[in-house]
C-alpha positions, 0 to 999 in steps of 0.5 A: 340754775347754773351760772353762765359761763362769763359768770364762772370766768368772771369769778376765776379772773376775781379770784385770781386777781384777789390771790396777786393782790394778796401775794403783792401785799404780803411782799410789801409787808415782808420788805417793810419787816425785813429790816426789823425782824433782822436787827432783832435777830442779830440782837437776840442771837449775836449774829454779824458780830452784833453784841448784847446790851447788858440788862444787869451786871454779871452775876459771878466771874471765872478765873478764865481770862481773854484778850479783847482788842480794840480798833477805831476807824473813821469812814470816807470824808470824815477828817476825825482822829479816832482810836483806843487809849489801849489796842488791847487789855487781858479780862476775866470772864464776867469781870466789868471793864471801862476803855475809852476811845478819844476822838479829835476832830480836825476838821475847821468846822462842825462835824456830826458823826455816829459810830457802827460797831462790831464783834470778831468772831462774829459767833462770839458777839452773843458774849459781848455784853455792853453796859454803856456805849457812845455807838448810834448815838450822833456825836458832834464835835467843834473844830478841833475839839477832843472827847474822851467816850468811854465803853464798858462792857463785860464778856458773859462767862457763859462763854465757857460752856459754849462750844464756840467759846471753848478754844476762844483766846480773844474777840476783837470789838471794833467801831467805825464813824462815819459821817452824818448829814447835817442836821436841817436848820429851821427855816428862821435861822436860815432866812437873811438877817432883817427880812420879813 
């Protein structure tokens, strides 16, 4: 017996809606793994200046040497002094180096910040391999208080067998603070002293 025909338009229309609502839903999953699978494809590839966190010393060096320079920035509203003991130092390839940057917060109260980084060239950010770091980690500093964080680091002497690596004399690392939000305080500690 063939269907009737508002039964063949009634399964076109649940196929068509199935079909949107499958495509809405992908969408959605996409736009929610959009942020991770990118962050993992910078991890990986060194894209954007994104460097590499080392997961074991370098295994030789190579007489190659290149100059890593270094800059410190504070974002909009953040009344901190920040910069690198040097602005730039000369290392072998493969060679383990520590530079500290110092912070000085000037501000009369409390502030929590967290520093972004990157690499320039941002093609040479795969070579950036960093042991030990202060970056995305909150930093909070007491009024006027100073600190000292270091940085240490290795530049991958693979580099000398990439393309890109060939003519490279130097890689800028560069890290920028921005302020955080205050931190939410439990209910208790705001409430007025001796209330119930």
């Amino acid at each position: 017996m063939a269907a009737s025909p508002e039964t063949v338009v009634r399964r076109r229309d649940l196929a068509v809606a199935a079909a949107c609502g499958a495509c809405v839903a992908m969408m959605v999953g996409a736009a929610y793994a959009a942020v991770p699978l990118y962050d993992w494809f910078c991890r990986v590839t060194g894209f954007n200046g994104r460097t590499q966190v080392a997961t074991s010393l370098p295994g030789y060096t190579v007489d190659r040497k290149i100059t890593v320079r270094f800059d410190a920035n504070t974002g909009p509203g953040l009344p901190w002094r920040f910069e690198p003991e040097v602005n730039s130092i000369e290392v072998r390839l493969g060679e383990v180096v520590t530079v500290n940057y110092r912070v000085i917060n000037q501000a009369a109260r409390e502030i929590t910040a967290a520093a972004g980084y990157n690499v320039a060239p941002l093609n040479l950010g795969v070579f950036f391999q960093k042991i030990n770091c202060f970056c995305f980690t909150d930093q909070t500093l007491k009024a006027g208080e100073k600190r000292d964080m270091p940085v240490v680091f290795y530049i991958d002497p693979a580099l000398v067998k990439d393309a890109d690596g060939v003519g490279a004399s130097s890689i800028t690392l560069s890290y920028t603070f921005y302020p955080q939000r205050e931190p939410a305080r439990p209910v208790a500690a705001a409430a007025r002293p001796g209330a119930i």
